[in-house]
N, C-alpha and C positions, 0 to 999 in steps of 0.2 A: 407703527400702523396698527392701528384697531382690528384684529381678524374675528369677524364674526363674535360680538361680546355681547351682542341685544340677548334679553332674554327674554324677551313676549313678541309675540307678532298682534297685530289689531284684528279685531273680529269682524269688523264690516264687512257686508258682503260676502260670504263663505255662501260658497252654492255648492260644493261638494267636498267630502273629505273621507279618506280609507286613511286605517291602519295599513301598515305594510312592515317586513322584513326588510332591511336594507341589503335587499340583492333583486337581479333580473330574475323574471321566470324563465329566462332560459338556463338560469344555472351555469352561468359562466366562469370558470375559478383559476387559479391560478394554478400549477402543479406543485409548486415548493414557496413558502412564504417565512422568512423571519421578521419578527416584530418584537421590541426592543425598547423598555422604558429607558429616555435619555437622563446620564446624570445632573444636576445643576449645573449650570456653566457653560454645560455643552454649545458650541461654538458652530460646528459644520454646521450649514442651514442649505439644503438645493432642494426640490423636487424636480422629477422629471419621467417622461414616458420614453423609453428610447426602444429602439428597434430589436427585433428578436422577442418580444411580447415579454419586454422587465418594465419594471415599475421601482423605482426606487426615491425614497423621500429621509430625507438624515435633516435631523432637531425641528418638525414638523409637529406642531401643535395637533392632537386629535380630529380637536375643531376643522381645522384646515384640510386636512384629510379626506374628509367627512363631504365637507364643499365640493372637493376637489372630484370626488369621487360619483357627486350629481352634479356635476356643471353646475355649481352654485357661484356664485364673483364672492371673491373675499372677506370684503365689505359687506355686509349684506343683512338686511332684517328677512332675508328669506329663508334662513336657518336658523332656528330656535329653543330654548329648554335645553336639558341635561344638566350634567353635576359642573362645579367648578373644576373639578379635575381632570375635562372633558381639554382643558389647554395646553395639560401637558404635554412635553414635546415627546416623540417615537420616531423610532430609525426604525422603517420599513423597507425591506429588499423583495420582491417578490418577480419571479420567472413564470411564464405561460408554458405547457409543454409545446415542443419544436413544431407541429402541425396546428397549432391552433391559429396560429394568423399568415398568413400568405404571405412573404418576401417581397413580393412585389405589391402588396395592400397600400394604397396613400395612407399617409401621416395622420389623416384624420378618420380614417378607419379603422384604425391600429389604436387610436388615443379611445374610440369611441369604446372599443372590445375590452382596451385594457381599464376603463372606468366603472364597465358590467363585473371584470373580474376583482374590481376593488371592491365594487355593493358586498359580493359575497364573500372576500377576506374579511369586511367590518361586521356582517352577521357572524360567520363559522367563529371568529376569533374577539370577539369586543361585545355580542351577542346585541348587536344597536337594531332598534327597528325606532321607525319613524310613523308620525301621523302628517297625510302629505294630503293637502288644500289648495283646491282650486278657486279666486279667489277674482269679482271683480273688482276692476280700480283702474288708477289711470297710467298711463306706462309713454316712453315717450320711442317715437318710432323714427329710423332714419329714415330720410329718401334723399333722393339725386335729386337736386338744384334743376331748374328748368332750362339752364345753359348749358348742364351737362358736371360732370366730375372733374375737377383738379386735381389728380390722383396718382401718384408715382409709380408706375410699375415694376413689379421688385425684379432683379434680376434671376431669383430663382422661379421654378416650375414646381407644380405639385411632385413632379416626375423624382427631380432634384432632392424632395424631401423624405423621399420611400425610405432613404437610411440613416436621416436625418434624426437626431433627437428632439422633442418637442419637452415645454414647460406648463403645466397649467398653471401658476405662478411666478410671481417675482421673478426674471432668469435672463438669459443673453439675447437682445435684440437683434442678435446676426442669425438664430436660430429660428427654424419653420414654426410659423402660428406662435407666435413668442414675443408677447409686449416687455416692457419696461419704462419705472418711471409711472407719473401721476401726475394730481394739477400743480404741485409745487415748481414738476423740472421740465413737464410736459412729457409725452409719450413718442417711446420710438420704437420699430418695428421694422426689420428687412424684408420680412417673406409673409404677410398677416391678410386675412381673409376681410372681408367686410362683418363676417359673423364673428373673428376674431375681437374687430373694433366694438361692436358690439356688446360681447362678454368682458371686453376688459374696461373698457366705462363704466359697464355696471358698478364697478367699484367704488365712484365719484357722483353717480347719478343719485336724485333724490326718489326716482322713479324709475322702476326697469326699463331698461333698453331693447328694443328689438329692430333687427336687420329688415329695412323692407326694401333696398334699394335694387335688388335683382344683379348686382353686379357680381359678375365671378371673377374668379384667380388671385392673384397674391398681387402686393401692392408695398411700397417702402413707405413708411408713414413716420414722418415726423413734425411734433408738431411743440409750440412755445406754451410755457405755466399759463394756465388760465385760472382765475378766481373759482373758487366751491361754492358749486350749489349750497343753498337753506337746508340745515342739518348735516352737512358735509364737511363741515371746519376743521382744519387740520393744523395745527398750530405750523409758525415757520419755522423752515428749515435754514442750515447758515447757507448764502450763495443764493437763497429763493430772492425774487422782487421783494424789495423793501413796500413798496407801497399800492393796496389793491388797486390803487385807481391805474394803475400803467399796464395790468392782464386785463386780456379781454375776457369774457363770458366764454363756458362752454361751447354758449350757441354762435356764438363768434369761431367756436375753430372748429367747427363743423362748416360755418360757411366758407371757410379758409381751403377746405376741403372739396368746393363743390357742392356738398351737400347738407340736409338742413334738417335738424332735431325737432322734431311737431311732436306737443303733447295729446294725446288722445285717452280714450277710454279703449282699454282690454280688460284680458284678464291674466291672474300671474298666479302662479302655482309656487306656494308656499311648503316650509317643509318645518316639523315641531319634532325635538326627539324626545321618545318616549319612554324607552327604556337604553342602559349602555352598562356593560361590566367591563372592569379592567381588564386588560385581555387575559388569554389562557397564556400559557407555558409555551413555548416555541417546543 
């Protein structure tokens, strides 16, 4: 998989652009962080947000991190510049202190707080700041089918997820907000938001994705290989379809879904790194 390797974004259209620190202005941090140059070889590869306000990511590319840490999708020309050694991998552990997030906070409230207190683990420790671009162009938007949604409702409840571990990559499709899989094996998903689907297309889209379908709650999503988008070519995998003509188009499983991918004009807020040090010392 290609995780973030573009190394320009295009300049059309830039209507606004700040430097910034990569961290919140509310200064959200972590209380205890180790971070860990992995050796060659190294094998362990998870991230994950899990409950009690940790953060932990073992053989985790910088780059990925970096994504991970602004809702970036993996794939992505929305993340840009830095050095080549921006891919090497790091075993990050990082704990919030005990009050900082609620016990009973949803899953995705917990992933949102622990992503502000990654901004400022990648300043305080990697000293990364970004030049981040707001940017028109065309983006491609869901909405619900005019019959309505085909849509499997997942068995669990946001309620279910409060102690639940979540993945913002690659991870276990039985887990809250947690895709897996792409266009080769197709995508599958037990408990996934419609913003979920959203953010983890972007990975395969030629154009950002966004949620416009208004639908709440969690949903089981599984769906068949579909053919890559122009610029999205991913060589085959062994067990993928032998032949493109037998997958259907993206936009074929989005109508499988009920609902239907319209390319439009927005806007999409790009990110360039500008400066990054190896980290400090643990």
């Amino acid at each position: 998989m290609n995780l973030l390797t573009k190394a320009a974004v295009a300049c059309a259209g830039i209507s606004f652009a700040s430097t910034i620190v990569a961290q919140s202005s509310e200064r959200l941090s972590f209380e205890v962080a180790s971070v860990k140059e992995c050796p060659a070889g190294y094998r362990d590869t998870r991230v994950q947000f899990l409950p009690g306000g940790r953060f932990v990511a073992k053989g985790i590319p910088l780059v990925v991190v970096i994504a991970i840490a602004y809702g970036l999708p993996l794939q992505s020309d929305r993340l840009a510049g830095g050095p080549d050694w921006i891919r090497t991998a790091y075993d990050i552990q990082a704990v919030a202190e005990q009050s900082a997030i609620a016990p009973e906070a949803p899953a995705t409230s917990r992933d949102r707080t622990l992503r502000l207190m990654l901004q400022t683990l990648l300043a305080d420790r990697f000293h990364l700041q970004l030049n981040r671009e707001t940017r028109e162009g065309l983006v491609y938007e869901i909405a619900v089918k005019n019959d309505g949604p085909r849509l499997k409702k997942s068995r669990l409840s946001e309620r279910d997820c409060i102690n639940a571990p979540t993945s913002p990559a690659p991870g276990d499709p039985a887990a809250c907000h947690t895709f897996a899989g792409g266009a080769m094996q197709g995508v599958r998903a037990g408990a996934a938001s419609m913003s979920d689907l959203a953010s983890w297309m972007l990975n395969w889209a030629d154009h950002p994705v966004i949620d416009r379908t208004g639908l709440e709650g969690l949903f089981d999503i599984q769906t068949e290989a579909w053919l890559p988008l122009r610029g999205k070519g991913v060589p085959p995998e062994p067990g993928s379809v032998a032949s493109d003509d037998a997958r259907p188009t993206l936009f074929q499983i989005f109508d499988r879904l009920g609902l239907k991918l319209e390319l439009k004009k927005g806007t999409v807020e790009t990110f360039v790194i500008t400066h990054v040090e190896r980290p400090t010392a643990n």
